[in-house]
C-alpha positions in Angstrom: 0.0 0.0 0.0 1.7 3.2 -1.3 1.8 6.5 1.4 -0.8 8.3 -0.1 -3.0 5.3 0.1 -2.7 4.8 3.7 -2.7 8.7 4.5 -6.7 8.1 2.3 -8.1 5.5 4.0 -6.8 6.9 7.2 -8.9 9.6 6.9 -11.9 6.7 7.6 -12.7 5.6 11.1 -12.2 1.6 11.6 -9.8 1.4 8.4 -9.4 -2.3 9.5 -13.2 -3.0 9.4 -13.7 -1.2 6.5 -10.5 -2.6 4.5 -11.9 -6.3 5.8 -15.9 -5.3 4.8 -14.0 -4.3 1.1 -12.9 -8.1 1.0 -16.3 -9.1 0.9 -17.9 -6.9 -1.7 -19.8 -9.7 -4.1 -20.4 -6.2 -6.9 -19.2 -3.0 -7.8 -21.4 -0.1 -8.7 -19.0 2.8 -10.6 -20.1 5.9 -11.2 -18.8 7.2 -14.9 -17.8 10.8 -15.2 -15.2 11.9 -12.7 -14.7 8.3 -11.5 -13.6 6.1 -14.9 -13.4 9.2 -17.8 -13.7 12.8 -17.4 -14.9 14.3 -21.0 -16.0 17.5 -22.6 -20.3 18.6 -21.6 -21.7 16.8 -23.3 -20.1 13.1 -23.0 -18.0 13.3 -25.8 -14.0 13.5 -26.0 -13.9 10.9 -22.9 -10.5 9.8 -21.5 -9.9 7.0 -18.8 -8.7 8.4 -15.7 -5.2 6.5 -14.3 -6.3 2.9 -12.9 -9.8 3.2 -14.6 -9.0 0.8 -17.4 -6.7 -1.7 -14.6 -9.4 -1.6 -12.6 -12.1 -3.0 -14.8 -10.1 -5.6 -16.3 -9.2 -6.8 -12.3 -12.7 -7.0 -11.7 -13.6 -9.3 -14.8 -10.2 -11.1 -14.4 -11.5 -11.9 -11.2 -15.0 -12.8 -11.7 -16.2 -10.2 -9.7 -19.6 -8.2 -11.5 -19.9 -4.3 -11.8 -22.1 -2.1 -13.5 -21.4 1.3 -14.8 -24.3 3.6 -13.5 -24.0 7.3 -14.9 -26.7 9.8 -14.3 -26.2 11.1 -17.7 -29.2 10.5 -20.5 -26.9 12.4 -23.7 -26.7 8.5 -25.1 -28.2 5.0 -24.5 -26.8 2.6 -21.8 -25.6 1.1 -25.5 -24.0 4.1 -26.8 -22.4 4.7 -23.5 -20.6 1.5 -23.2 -19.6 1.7 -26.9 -18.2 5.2 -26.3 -16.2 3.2 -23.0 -15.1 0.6 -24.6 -13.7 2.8 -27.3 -11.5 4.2 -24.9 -10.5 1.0 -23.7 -12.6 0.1 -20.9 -14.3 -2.8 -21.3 -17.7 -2.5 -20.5 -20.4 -4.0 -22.3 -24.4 -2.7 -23.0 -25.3 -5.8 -19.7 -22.8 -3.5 -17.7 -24.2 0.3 -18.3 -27.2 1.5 -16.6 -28.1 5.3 -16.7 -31.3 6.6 -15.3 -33.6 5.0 -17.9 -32.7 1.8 -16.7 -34.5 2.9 -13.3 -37.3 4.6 -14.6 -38.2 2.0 -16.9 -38.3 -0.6 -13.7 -40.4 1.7 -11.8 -42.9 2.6 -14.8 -43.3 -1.3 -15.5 -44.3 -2.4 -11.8 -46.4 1.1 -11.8 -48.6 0.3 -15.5 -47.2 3.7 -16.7 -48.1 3.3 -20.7 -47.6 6.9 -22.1 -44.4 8.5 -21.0 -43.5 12.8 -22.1 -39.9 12.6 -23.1 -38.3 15.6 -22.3 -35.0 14.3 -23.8 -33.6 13.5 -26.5 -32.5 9.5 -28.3 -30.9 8.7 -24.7 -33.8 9.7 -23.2 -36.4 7.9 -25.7 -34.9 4.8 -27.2 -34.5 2.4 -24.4 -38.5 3.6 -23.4 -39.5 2.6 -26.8 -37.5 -0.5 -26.8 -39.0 -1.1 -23.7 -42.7 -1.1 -25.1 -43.7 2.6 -24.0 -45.5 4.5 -26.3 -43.1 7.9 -25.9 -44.8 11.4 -26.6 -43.4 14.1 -27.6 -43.3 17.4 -26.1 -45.7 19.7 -27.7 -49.3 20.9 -27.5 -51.3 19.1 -24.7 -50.3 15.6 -24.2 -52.0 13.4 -22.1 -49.7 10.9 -20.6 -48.8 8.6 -17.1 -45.3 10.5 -16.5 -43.0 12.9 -17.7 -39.7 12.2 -17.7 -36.9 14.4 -17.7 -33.2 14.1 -18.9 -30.2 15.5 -20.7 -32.6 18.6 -22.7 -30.2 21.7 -23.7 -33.0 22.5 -26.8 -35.7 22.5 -24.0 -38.0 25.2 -25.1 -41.0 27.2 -23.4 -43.4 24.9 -25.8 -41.8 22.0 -24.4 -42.4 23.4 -20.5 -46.0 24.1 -21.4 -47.0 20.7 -23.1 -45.0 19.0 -19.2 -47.1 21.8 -17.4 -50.3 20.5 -18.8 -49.0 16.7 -18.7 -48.6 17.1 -14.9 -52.1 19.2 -14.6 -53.5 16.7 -16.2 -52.3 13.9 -13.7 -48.7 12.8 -15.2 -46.4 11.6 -12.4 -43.0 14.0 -12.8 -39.6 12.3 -12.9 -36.2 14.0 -13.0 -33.2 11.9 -14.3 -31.0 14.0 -12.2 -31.6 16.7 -9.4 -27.3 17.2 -9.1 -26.3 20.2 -10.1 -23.4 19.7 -11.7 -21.2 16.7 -13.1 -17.6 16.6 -13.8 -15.8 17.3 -16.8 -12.1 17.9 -18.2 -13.2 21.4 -17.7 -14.3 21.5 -14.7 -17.9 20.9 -13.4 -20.5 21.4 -16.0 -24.6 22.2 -15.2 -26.8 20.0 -15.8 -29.9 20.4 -17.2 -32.6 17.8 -15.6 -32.4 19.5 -12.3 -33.1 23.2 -13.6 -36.2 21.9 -15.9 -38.2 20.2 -13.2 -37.4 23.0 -11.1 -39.7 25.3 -13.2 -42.3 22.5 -13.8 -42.4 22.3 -10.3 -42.8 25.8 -9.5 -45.4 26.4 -12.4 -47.5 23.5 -11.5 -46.8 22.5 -8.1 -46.4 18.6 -8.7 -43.4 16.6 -7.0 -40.7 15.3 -8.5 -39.6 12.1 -8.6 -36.2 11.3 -8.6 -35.2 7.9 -10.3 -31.3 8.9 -10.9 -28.7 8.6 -8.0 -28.9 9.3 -5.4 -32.2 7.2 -5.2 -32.7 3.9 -3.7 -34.6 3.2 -6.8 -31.2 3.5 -8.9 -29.2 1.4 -6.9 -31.8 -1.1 -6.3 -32.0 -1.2 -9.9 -27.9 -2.0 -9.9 -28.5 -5.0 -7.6 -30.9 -6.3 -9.3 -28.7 -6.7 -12.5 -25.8 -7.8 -10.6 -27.6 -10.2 -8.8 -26.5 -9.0 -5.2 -27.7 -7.5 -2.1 -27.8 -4.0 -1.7 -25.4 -4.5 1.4 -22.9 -6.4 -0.3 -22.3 -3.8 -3.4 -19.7 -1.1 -3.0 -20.8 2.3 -4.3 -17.6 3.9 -6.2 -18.0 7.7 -7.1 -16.7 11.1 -6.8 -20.0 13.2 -6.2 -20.7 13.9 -2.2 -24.4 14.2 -2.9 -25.0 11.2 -5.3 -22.7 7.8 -5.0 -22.2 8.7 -1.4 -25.8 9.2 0.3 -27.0 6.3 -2.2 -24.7 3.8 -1.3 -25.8 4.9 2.6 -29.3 4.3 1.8 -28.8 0.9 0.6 -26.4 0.1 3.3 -23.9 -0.3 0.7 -19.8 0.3 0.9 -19.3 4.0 0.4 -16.4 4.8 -1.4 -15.6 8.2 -2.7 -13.0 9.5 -5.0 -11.1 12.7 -5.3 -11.1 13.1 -9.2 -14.2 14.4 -10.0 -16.5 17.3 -8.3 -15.8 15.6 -4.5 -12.4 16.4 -2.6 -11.4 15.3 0.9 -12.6 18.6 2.4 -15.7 18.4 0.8 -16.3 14.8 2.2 -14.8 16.1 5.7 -18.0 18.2 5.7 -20.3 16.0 5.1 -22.2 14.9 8.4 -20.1 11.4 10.4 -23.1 9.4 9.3 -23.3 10.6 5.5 -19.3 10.3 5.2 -17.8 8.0 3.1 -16.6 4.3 4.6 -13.7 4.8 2.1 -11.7 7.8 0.7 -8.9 7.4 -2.0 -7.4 9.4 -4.2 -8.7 7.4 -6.8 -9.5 3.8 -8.7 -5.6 3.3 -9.1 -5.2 3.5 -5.3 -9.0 1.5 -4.7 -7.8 -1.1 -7.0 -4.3 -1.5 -4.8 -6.6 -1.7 -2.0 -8.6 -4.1 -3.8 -5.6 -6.5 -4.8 -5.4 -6.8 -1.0 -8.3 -7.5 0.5 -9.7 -10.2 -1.9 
């Protein structure tokens, strides 16, 4: 274990306990941007951050599943893992989740039919794929939900034809309520969180989160992986998603310093909403990794 490494997990109360609970993780749940790549706004120009690529070919060397789970909705779970693998990590379309995944569990055991896309193919595709009949936004739809995504062309026709969606009755899910994501830039806005926030406000309806940080997202990890929500370990660099989620489901929190989080940041947080594990990144998790298992 290299200085810095020991100086990270330091940082976390019970480093035995939590370096012996690491040992026993059955899946891995990685957030994307920040954590594996950083690219430009809007997805594109990714590039593997150091251990990313080592770390993912560990875990399938040793058998062990993950998912990808990115609260991004600018491509299809598909399109993601294409753009991934491109870079050389290999991830599959079985291995990327993004908050369609979620919402498309949740409409299914909730008979939603007729779902408002306010997004664009990332936001559309997997619905129809998945048997939704997916409006568009325009006039005065009549629909179960609206859901909203990745929408830089949103336009005041499209927040009218959502205002009268949810007057009408339509449930209102965001995709994301964070206000920012990492980039090789910096942090970038995104969009999911400012659109409901004026559907809200115009109509008065609640929003539905069914990105991280909800239980719904990570529940819907598990389920793909096949493992309890207490055995996954949550990987990410974003104090207010992989962090509180991986709390929620009594999962492994472990945070990383190469996104939007830093240690100062996760000092802040409140003892119980802290991380189990802080590194300075997936090169130092994966030497921690190589240990414990």
């Amino acid at each position: 274990m290299t200085a810095a490494t020991v100086r990270a997990a330091d940082y976390v109360r019970g480093t035995d306990a939590v370096h012996a609970r690491l040992g026993k993780v059955a899946g891995f749940v990685f957030d994307m941007d920040g954590t594996l790549v950083l690219g430009d706004p809007s997805n594109h120009g990714l590039a593997p951050l150091p251990g990313a690529i080592a770390m993912i070919e560990w875990l399938r060397e040793r058998g062990l599943p993950f998912v990808v789970f990115t609260n991004g909705t600018t491509r299809t779970p598909t399109a993601y893992a294409m753009s991934l693998a491109a870079v050389g990590l290999p991830v599959d379309a079985a291995t990327m989740l993004t908050p369609v995944s979620s919402a498309i569990e949740l409409f299914q055991r909730d008979g939603v039919r007729r779902v408002l896309a306010l997004g664009g193919a990332g936001l559309r595709e997997p619905l129809l794929a998945a048997g939704f009949e997916v409006l568009e936004p325009v006039g005065r739809p009549t629909c179960d939900a609206v859901l909203i995504g990745w929408y830089r062309e949103f336009t005041m026709d499209a927040l009218e034809a959502a205002c009268h969606a949810a007057w009408g009755g339509a449930k209102v899910y965001s995709a994301s309520q964070a206000m920012f994501f990492a980039t090789k830039a910096g942090r970038s806005l995104g969009t999911s969180r400012a659109i409901a926030a004026m559907i809200k406000d115009l109509t008065g309806c609640r929003i539905h989160l069914v990105g991280k940080p909800s239980l719904a997202s990570l529940s819907c990890a598990a389920r793909r992986l096949g493992v309890p929500l207490k055995q996954l370990a949550v990987v990410g660099d974003d104090p207010s998603l992989e962090v509180p989620m991986a709390h929620r489901g009594r999962a492994l929190a472990v945070a990383v310093q190469t996104g939007l989080g830093t240690a100062e940041s996760y000092a802040a947080l409140p003892a119980t909403a802290q991380p189990h594990l802080l590194v300075p990144g997936v090169a130092e998790l994966l030497a921690l990794c190589r240990q414990a298992f």
